[in-house]
C-alpha positions in Angstrom: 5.4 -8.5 9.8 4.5 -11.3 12.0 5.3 -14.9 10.2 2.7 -16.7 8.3 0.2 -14.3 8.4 0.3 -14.3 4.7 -1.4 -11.7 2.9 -3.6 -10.0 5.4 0.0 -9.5 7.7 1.5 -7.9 5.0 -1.9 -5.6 4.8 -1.6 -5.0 8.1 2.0 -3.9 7.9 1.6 -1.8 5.4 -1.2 0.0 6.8 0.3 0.5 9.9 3.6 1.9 8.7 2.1 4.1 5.8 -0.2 5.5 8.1 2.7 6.0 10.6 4.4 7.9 7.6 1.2 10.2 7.0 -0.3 8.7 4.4 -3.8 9.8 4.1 -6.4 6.9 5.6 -8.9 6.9 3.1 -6.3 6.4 0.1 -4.2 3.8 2.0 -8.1 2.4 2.5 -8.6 2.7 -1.3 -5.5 1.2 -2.1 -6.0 -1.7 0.1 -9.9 -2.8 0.1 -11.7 -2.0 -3.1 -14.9 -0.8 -2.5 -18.1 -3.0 -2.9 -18.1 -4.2 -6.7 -16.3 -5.8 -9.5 -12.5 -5.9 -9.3 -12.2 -4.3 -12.2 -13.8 -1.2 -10.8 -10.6 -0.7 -9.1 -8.2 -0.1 -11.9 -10.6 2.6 -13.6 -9.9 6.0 -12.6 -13.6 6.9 -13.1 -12.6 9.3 -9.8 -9.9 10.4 -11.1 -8.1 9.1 -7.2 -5.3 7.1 -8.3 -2.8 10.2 -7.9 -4.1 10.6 -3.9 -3.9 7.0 -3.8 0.0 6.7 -5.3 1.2 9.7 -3.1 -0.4 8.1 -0.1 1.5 4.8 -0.7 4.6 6.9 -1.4 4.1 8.0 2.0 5.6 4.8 3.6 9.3 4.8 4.4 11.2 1.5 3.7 14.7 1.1 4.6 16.7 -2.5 3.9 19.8 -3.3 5.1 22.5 -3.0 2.9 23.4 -6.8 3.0 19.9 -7.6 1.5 20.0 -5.4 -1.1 20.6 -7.0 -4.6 21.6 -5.3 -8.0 19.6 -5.8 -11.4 21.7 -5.2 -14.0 
């Protein structure tokens, strides 16, 4: 992710990558830019999507190094 590009970077990144790890693009769309309306149009399942939407997010592989890693207890 290229340094303070703030929220749109991170969009970027992840759409890249997931996309990169076969995530569908019209979920990884979906789960990125909700479409014209009111926000809480995108947390009702209306479509019944959000399972296409989760497995297409599942999609993206993320690997941190083992030094970066910290334990909840």
């Amino acid at each position: 992710m290229a340094p303070n590009k703030g929220n749109h970077g991170f969009r970027r990144w992840l759409v890249t990558n997931a996309r990169t790890d076969g995530a569908r693009k019209d979920m990884i769309e979906r789960a990125t830019h909700n479409r014209c309306g009111e926000i809480i149009d995108a947390y009702t399942d209306e479509d019944g999507i959000w399972p296409a939407v989760c497995e297409a997010v599942a999609c993206l592989k993320v690997s941190w190094p083992k030094q970066d890693v910290v334990r909840l207890t």
